[in-house]
VOSETI-392700 format. One record per residue (C-alpha): residue number from 1; residue in one letter; x, z, y. Coordinates in Angstrom, 2 decimals, m for minus. Each point is the difference from the previous one (the first is absolute). Layout:
! residues N
{pos = NUM	code = A	u = X	w = Z	v = Y}
...
This chain:
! residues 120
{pos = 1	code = X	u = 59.44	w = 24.36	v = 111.90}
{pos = 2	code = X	u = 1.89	w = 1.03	v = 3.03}
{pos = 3	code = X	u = m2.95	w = m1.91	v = 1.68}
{pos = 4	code = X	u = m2.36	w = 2.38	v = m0.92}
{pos = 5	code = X	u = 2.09	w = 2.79	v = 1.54}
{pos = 6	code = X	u = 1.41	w = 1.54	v = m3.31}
{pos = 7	code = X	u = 3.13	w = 1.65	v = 0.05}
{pos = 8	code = X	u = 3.39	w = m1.61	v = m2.04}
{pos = 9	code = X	u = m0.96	w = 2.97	v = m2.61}
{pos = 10	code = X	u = m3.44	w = m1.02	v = m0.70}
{pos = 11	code = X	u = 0.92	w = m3.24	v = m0.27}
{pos = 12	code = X	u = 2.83	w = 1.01	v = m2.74}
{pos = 13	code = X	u = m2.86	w = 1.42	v = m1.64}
{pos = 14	code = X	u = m2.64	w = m3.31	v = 0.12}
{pos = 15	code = X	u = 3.05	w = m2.09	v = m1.57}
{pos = 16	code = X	u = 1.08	w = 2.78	v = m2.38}
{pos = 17	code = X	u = m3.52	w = 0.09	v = m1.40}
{pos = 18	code = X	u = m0.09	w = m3.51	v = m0.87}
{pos = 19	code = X	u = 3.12	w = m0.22	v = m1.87}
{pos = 20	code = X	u = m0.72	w = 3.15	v = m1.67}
{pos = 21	code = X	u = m3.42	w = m1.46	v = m1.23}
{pos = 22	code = X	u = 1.62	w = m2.93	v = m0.69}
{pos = 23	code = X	u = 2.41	w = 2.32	v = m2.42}
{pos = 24	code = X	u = m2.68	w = 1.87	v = m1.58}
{pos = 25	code = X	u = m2.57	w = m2.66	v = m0.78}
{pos = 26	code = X	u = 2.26	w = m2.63	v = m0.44}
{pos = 27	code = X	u = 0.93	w = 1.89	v = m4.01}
{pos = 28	code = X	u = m3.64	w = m0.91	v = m0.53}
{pos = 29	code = X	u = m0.81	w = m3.27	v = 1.20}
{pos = 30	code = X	u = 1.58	w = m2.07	v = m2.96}
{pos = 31	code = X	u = m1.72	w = 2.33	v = m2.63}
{pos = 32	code = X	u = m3.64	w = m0.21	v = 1.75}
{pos = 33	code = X	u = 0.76	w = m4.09	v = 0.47}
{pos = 34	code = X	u = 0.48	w = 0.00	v = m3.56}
{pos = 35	code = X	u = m3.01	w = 2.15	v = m0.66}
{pos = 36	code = X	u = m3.00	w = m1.04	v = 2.94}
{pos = 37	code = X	u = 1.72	w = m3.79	v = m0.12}
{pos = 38	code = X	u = 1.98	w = m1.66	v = 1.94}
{pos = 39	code = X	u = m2.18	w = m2.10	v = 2.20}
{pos = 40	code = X	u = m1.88	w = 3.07	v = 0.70}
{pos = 41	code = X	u = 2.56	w = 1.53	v = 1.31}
{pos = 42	code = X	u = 0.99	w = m2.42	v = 2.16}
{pos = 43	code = X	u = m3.03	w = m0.40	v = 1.51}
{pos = 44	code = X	u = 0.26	w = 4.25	v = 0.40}
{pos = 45	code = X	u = 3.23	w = m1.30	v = 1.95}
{pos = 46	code = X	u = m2.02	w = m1.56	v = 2.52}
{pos = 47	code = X	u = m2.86	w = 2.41	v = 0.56}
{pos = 48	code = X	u = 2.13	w = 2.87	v = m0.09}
{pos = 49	code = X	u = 2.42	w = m1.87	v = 2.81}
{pos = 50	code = X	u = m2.81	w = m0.88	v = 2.15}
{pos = 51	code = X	u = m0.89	w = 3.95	v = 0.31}
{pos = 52	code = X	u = 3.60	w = 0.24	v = 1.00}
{pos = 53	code = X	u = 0.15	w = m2.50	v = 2.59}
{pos = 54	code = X	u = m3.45	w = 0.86	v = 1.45}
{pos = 55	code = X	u = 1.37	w = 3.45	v = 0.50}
{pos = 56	code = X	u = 2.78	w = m0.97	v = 2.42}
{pos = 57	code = X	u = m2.76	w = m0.61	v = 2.17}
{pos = 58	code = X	u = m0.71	w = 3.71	v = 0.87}
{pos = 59	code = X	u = 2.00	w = 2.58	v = 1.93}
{pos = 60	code = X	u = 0.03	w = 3.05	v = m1.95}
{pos = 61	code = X	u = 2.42	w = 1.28	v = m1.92}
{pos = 62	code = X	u = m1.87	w = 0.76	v = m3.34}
{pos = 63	code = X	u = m1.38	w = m3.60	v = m0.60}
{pos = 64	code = X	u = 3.05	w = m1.80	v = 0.61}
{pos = 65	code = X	u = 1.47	w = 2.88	v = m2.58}
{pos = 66	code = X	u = m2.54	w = m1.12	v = m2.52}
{pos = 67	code = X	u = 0.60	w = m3.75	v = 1.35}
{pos = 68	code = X	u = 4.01	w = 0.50	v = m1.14}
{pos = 69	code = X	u = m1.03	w = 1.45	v = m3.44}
{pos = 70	code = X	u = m2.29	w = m2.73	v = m0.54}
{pos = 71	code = X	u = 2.26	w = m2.19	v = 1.46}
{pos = 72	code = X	u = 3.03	w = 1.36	v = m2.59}
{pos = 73	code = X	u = m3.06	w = m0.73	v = m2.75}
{pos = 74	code = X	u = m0.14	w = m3.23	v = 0.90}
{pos = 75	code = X	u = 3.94	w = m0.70	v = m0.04}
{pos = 76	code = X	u = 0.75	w = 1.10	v = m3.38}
{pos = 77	code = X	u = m3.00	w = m2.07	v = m0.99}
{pos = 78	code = X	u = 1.45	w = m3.07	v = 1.48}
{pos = 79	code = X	u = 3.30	w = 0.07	v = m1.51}
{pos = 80	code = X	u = m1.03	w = 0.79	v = m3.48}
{pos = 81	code = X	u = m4.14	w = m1.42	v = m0.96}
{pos = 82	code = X	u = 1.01	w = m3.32	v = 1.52}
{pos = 83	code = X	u = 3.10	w = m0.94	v = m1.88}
{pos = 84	code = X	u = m1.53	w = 1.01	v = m3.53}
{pos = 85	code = X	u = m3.03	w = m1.75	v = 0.97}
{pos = 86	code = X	u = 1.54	w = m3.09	v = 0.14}
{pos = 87	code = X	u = 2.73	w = 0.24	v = m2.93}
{pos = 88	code = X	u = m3.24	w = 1.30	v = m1.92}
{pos = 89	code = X	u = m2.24	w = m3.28	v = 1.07}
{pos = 90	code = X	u = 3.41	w = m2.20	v = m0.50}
{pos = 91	code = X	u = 0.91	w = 1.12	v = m3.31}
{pos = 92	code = X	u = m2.94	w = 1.15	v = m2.03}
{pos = 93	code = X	u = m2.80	w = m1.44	v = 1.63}
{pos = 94	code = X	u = 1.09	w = m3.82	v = 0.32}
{pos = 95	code = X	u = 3.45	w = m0.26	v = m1.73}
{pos = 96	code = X	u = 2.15	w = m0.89	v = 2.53}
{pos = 97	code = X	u = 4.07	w = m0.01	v = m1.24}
{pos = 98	code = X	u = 1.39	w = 3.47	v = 0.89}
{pos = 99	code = X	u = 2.75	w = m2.14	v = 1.59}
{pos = 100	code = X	u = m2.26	w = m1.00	v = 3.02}
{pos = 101	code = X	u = m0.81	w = 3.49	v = 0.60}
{pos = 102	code = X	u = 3.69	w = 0.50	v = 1.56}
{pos = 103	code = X	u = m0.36	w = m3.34	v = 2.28}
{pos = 104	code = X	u = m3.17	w = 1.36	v = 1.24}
{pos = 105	code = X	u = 0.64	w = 2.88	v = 1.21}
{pos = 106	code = X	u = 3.47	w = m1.03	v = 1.42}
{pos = 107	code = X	u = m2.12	w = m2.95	v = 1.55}
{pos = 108	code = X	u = m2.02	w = 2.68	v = 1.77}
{pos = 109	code = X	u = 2.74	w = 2.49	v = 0.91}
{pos = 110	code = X	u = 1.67	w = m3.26	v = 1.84}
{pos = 111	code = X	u = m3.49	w = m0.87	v = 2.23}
{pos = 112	code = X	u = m1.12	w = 3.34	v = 0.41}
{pos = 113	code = X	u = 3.74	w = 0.26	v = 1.69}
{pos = 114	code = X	u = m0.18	w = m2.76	v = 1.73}
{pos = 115	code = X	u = m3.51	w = 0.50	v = 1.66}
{pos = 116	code = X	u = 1.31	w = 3.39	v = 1.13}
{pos = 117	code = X	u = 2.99	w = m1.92	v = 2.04}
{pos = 118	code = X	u = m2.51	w = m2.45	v = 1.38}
{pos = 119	code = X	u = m2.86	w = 3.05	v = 0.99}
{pos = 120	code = X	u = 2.93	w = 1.79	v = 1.99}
């Protein structure tokens, strides 16, 4: 943001409003998964993430403020309707063993590592 010409106290403020979005809508994005369904909020994930990306694009300070609450949106969306979405589809809907549930996600954890070390 320093790009744009924003001072290091506006900028505190940009990131500040994303985690704090992140804080307050992140208590309600397990109970709405639960209650719009899971798959619809994922794909909420990705609209609601695109917004946030397309408003990086601009220069003023209010839209990338609404970028970094959609943005913080987005994030607790991520780490919570994914997850249950799968242990949900894994468990109830085809009967996996709980057992693989474990390997899978420490499967995961390991590649999403290691394609972070490879990107740089």
């Amino acid at each position: 943001y320093a790009f744009y010409g924003f001072k290091e106290s506006e900028i505190a403020i940009l990131y500040v409003a994303a985690f704090a979005s992140s804080i307050v809508f992140g208590t309600f994005t397990g109970p709405l998964a639960d209650k719009w369904g899971r798959k619809k909020m994922a794909i909420s994930f990705t609209v609601i993430y695109t917004f946030c990306c397309l408003t990086k694009l601009s220069s003023n300070f209010w839209w990338l403020f609404a970028g970094q609450v959609l943005c913080g949106i987005a994030t607790s969306l991520l780490f919570t309707t994914f997850e249950s979405w799968y242990v949900h589809e894994h468990s109830e809907r085809h009967g996996f063993p709980s057992e693989w549930i474990g390997i899978t996600f420490s499967i995961t954890t390991f590649w999403n590592g290691m394609i972070a070390i490879f990107a740089g």
